[in-house]
VEXDRENRO-472968 format. One record per residue (C-alpha): residue number from 0; x, y, z negated; residue in one letter. Coordinates in Angstrom, 1 decimal. Each point is the difference from the previous one (the first is absolute). Layout:
REM residues N
     n        u        v        w   res
   NUM        X        Y        Z     A
...
//
This chain:
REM residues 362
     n        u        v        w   res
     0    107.8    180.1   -114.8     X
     1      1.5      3.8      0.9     X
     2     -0.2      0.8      3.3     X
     3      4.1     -0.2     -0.3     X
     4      0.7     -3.5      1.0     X
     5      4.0     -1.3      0.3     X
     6      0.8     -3.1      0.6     X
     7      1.4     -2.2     -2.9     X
     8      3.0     -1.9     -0.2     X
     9     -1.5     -3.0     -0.4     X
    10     -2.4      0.5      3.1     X
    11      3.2      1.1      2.2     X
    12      1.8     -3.5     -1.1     X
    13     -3.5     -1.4      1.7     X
    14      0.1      2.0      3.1     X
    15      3.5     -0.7      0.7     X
    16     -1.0     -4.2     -0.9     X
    17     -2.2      0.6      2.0     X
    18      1.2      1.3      2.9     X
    19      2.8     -2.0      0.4     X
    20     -1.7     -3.2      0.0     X
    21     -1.2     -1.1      3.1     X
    22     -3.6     -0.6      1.5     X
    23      0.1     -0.3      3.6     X
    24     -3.8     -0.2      1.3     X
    25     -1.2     -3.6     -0.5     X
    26      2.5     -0.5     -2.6     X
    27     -0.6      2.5     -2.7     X
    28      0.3     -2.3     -2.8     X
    29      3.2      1.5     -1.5     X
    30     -1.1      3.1     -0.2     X
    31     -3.5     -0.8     -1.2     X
    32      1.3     -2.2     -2.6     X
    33      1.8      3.6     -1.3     X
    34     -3.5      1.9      0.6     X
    35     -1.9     -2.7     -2.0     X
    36      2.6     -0.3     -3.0     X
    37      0.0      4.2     -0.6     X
    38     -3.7      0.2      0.6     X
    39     -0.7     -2.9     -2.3     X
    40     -0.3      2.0     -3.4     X
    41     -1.9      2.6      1.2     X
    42     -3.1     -1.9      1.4     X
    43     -2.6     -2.3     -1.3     X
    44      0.3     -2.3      3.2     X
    45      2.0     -1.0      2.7     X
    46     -1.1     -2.0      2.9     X
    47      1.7     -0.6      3.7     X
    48     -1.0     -1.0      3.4     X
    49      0.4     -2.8      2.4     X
    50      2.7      1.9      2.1     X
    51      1.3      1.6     -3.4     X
    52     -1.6      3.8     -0.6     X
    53      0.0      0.5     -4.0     X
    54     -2.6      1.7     -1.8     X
    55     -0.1      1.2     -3.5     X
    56     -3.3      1.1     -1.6     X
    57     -1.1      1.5     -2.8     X
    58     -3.7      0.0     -1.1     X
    59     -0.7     -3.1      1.9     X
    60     -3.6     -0.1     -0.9     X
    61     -0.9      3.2      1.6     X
    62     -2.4     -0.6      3.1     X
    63      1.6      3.4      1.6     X
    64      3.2     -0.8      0.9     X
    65      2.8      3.0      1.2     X
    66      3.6     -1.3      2.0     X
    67      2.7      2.0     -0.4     X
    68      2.5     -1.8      2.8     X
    69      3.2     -0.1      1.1     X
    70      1.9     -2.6      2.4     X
    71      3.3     -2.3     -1.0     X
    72      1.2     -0.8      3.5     X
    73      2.7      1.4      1.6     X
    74      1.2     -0.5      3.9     X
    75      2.4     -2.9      0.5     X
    76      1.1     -1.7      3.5     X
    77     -0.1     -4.0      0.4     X
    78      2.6     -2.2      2.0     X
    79     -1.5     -0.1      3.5     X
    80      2.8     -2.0      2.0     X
    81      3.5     -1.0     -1.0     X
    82      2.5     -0.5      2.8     X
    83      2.6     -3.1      0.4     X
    84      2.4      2.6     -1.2     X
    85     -2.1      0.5     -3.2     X
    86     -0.8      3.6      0.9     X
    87     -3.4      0.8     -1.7     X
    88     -2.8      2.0      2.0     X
    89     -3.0      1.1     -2.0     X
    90     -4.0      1.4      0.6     X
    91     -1.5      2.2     -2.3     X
    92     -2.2     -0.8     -3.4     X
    93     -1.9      3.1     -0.1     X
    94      1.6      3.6      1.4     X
    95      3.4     -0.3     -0.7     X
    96      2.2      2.4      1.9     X
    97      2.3     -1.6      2.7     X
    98      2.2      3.1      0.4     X
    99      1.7      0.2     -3.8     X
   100      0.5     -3.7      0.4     X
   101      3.7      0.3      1.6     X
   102      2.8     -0.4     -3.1     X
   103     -2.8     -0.5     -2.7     X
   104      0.7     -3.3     -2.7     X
   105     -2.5     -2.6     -0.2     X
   106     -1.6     -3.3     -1.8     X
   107     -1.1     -2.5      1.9     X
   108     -2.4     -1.8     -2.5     X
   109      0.3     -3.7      0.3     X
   110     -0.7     -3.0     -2.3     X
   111      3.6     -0.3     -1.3     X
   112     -0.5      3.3     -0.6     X
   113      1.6      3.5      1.2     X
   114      2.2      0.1      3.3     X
   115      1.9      3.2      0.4     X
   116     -0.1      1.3      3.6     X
   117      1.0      3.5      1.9     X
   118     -2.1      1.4      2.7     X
   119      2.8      0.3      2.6     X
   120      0.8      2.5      2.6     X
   121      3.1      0.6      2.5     X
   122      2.2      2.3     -1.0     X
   123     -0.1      3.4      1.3     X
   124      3.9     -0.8      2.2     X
   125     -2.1     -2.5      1.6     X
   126     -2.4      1.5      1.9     X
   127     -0.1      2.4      2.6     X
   128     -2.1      3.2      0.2     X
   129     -1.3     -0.4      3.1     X
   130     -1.8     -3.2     -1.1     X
   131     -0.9      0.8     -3.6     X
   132     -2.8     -1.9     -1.7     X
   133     -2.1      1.2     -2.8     X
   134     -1.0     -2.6     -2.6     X
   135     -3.2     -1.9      1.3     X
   136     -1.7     -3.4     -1.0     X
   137      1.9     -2.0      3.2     X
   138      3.3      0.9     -1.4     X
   139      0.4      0.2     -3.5     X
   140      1.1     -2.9     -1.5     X
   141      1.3     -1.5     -3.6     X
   142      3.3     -1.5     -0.7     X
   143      0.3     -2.8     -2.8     X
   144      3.8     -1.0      0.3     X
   145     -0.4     -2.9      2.0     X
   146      1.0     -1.4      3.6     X
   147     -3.1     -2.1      0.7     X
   148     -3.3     -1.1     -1.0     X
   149      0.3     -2.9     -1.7     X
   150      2.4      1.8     -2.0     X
   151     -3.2      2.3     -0.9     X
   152     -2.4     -2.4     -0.5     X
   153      2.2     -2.1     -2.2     X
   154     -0.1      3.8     -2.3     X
   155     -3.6     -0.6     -0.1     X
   156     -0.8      2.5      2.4     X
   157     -3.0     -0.9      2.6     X
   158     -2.6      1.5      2.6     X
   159     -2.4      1.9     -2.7     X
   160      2.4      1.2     -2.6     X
   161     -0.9      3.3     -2.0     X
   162      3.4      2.6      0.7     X
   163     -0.5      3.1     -2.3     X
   164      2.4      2.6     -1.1     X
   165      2.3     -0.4     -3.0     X
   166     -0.1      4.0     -1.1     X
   167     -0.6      0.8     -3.2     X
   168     -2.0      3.5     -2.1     X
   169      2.1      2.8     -0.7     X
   170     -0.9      3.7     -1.4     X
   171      1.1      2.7      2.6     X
   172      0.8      3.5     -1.9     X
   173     -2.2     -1.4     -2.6     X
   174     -3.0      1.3      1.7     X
   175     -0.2     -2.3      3.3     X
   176     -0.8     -4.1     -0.9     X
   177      1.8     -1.8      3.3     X
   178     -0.7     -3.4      0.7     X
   179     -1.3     -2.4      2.6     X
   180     -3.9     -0.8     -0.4     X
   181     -1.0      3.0     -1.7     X
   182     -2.6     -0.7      2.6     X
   183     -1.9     -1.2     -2.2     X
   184      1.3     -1.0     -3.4     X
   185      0.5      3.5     -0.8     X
   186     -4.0     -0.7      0.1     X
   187      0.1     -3.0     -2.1     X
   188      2.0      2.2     -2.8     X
   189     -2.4      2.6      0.1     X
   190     -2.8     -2.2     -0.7     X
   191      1.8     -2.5     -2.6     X
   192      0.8      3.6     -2.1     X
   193     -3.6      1.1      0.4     X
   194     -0.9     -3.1     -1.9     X
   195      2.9      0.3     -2.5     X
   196     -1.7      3.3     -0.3     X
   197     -3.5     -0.9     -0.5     X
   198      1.1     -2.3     -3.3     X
   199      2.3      2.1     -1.6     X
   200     -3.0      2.4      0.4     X
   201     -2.5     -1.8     -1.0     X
   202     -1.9      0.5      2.1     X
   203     -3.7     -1.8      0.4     X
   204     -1.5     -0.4      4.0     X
   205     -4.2     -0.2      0.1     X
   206      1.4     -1.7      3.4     X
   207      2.1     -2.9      1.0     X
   208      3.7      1.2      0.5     X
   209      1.8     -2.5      3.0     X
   210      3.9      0.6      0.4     X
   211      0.6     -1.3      3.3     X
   212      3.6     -0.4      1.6     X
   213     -1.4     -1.7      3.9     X
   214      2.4     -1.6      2.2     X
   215      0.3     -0.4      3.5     X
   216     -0.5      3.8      0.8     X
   217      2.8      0.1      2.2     X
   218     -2.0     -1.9      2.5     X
   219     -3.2      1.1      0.1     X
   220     -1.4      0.6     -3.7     X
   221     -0.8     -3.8     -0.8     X
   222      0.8      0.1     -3.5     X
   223     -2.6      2.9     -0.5     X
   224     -2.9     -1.7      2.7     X
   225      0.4     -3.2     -2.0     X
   226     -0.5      1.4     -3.8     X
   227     -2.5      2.6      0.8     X
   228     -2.3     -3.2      0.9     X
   229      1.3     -1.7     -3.2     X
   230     -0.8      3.0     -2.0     X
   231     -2.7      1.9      1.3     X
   232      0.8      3.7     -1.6     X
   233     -2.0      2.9      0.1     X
   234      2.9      2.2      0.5     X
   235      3.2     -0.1      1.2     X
   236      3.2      2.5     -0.7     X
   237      2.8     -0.8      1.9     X
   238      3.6      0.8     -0.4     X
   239      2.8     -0.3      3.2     X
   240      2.6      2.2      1.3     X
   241     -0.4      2.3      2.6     X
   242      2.3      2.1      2.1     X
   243      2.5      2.8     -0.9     X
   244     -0.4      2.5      3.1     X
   245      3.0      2.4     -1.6     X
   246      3.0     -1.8      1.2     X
   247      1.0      0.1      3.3     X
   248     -1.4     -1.5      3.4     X
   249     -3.6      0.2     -1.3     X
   250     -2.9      1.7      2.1     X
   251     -2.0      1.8     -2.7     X
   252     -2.9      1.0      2.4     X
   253     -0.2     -3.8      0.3     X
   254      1.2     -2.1     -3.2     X
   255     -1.7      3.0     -2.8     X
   256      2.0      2.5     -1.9     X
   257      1.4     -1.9     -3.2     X
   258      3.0     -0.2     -2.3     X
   259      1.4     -1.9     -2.6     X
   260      0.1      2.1     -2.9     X
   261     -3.6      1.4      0.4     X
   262     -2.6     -2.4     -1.4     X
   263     -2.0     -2.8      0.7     X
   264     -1.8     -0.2      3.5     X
   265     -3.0      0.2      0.2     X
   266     -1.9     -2.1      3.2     X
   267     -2.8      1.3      2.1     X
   268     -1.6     -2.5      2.7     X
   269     -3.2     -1.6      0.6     X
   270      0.8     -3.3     -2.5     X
   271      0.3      2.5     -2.6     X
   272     -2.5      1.3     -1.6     X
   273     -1.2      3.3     -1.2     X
   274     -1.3      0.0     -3.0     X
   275      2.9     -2.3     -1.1     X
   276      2.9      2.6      1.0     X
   277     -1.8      2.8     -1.3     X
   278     -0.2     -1.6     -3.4     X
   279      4.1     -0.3      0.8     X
   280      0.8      3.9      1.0     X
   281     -2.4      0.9     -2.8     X
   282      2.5     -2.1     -2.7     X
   283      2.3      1.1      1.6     X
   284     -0.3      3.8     -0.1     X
   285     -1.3     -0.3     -3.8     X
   286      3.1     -1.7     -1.1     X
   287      2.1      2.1      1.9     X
   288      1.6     -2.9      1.8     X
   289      1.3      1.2      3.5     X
   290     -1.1     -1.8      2.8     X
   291     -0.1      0.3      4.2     X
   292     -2.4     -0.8      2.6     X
   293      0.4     -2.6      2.9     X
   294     -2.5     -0.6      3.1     X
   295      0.1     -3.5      1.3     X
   296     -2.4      0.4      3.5     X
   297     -1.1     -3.7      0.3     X
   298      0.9     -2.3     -3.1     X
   299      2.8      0.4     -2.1     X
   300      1.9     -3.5      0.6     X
   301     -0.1     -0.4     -3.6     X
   302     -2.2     -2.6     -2.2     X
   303     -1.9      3.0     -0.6     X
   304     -1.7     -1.0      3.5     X
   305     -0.3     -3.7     -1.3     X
   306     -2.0      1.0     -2.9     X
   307     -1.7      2.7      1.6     X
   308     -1.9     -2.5      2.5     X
   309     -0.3     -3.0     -2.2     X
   310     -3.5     -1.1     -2.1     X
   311     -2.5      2.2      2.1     X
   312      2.7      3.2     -0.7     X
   313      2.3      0.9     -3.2     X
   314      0.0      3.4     -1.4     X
   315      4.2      0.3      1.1     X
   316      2.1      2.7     -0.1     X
   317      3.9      0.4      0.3     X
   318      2.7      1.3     -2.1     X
   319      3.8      0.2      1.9     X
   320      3.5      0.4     -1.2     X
   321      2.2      2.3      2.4     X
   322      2.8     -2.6      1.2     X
   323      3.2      0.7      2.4     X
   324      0.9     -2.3      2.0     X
   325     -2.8     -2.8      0.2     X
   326      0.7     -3.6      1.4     X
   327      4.0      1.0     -1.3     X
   328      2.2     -1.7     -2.6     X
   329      0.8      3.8     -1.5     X
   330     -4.3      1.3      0.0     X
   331      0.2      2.1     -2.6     X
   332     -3.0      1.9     -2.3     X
   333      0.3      2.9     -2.9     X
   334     -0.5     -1.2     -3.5     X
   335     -2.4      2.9     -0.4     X
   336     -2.4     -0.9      2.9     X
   337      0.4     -3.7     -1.7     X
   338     -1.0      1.6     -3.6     X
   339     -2.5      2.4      1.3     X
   340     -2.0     -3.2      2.0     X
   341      0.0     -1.5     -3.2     X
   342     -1.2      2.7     -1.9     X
   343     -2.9      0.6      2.9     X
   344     -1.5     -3.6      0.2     X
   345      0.1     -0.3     -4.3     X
   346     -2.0      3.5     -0.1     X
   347     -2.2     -1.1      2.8     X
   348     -1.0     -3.0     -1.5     X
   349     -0.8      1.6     -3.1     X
   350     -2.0      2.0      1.8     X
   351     -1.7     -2.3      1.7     X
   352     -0.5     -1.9     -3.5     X
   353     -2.1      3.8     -0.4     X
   354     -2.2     -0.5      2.8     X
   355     -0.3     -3.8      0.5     X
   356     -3.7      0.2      0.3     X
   357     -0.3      2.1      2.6     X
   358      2.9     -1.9      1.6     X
   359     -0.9     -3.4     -0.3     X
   360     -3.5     -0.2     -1.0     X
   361     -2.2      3.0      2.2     X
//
């Protein structure tokens, strides 16, 4: 492969599949089921978990065994408490964001299947300045159409039900990809083309490739704490999203210096490790592939971390795609910083494929 990735047609009709399928955290099977069916040509074998993380491998038989890793979930809210008027209040499934939530359409998933739903607010004539209240968790609430609740249970909807967000992919200026849960199946996409990538390269591993799209990152990297034990790798790249600290409200002295448009990130903090990275920037800078740089003091709330700590320690390291507007229905990333990851992880591996014994043997 050049170093001049694009995007195909045929991998953009996947993306936006993909995306617009659902996979709430501790449901991801819809959008798994999309994963699994693009991956499935490109891979010798496909196995899942208990809780449903998917893993495609090539060169099974290896006994050195690489993850490149992604997560499927995406934040969601669950029925909490429905009054007798039917009025729906919710709690969170993983960090969704209670301040967007005002005038946004929703699905409530039930077993008879979708019920359409409004996250209400009073109109602005209504309320008086002097006593304004901002969006929080005791207030926001979701209207179904209905004046009690047996008239929403009778819909199907209960205590427990998964509410995510009905909008769909779209291309911004044809640069900017927009969609809810970029976070992280921008990641899964990334990964799935790497392997489309490695076949129609043919490409040969002296180590054990694993294509691993976790779930339950959202709420505290489960997916990825689960398979690590289930696999056991020697090494670990990981792909997620990180922040865009160009558009407004964002401290840069705090949050980094990074922008869509510039590269891949590339992660510094103690579950990531040197040697690892270096190989990265080294690929990196030989293939002319542009990339920034990204502190993380403490751990990097990514399933970098879960990898990182598992098995007596993981040789981990992180790759990020800039994102606007994280834990949003519009989060939006540059198709180049989504080509140029691509391009990055394919050359590392190949370079790794250079090195493997000194990487997975000394």
């Amino acid at each position: 492969m050049k170093n001049n990735y694009s995007i195909s047609n045929d991998s953009l009709k996947f993306l936006k599949k993909y995306l617009n399928g659902s996979s709430p955290t501790g449901n991801e099977n819809e959008g798994q089921k999309i994963w699994i069916d693009y991956i499935n040509p490109y891979v010798e074998k496909i196995q899942t978990d208990l809780y449903g993380t998917a893993v495609g491998i090539i060169n099974p038989s290896s006994p050195y065994k690489l993850v490149i890793e992604a997560h499927v979930d995406e934040i969601s809210w669950y029925v909490n408490y429905i009054t007798d008027d039917g009025i729906i209040y919710v709690s969170r499934n993983g960090g969704a964001d209670h301040q967007i939530a005002p005038s946004k359409k929703v699905l409530i998933h039930t077993q008879k299947g979708f019920v359409n739903g409004i996250f209400g607010w009073p109109a602005i004539h209504t309320r008086r300045s002097s006593d304004e209240k901002s969006p929080n968790m005791d207030n926001i609430f979701v209207d179904i159409g209905v004046s009690s609740k047996a008239e929403a249970i009778n819909l199907g909807v209960h205590v427990g039900c998964i509410i995510t967000y009905p909008d769909d992919f779209f291309i911004m200026n044809n640069n900017y990809f927009v969609a809810r849960a970029l976070d992280n199946k921008i990641g899964g996409f990334i990964i799935a083309e790497i392997a489309k990538l490695i076949m129609n390269n043919n490409l040969h591993f002296k180590f054990g490739l694993y294509i691993v799209n976790s779930v339950q990152e959202e709420v505290g990297l489960r997916g990825a704490k689960m398979i690590s034990q289930t696999i056991r790798p020697n090494i670990a790249i990981v792909t997620d999203v990180t922040h865009d600290t160009s558009s407004p409200m964002i401290d840069k002295k705090i949050q980094g210096d990074i922008k869509c448009g510039l590269g891949p990130v590339v992660g510094y903090a103690p579950s990531i490790k040197e040697n690892i990275r270096n190989l990265i920037i080294n690929t990196s800078e030989r293939n002319k592939i542009p990339f920034q740089r990204l502190v993380s003091s403490r751990y990097t709330g990514t399933d970098t971390d879960a990898f990182a700590y598992s098995n007596k320690g993981v040789s981990s390291a992180l790759i990020s795609v800039p994102l606007r507007y994280m834990h949003t229905t519009v989060e939006m990333v540059h198709r180049k910083d989504v080509e140029n990851t691509i391009s990055l992880i394919f050359f590392s591996l190949k370079e790794i494929n250079n090195h493997y014994k000194k990487l997975f043997i000394n």
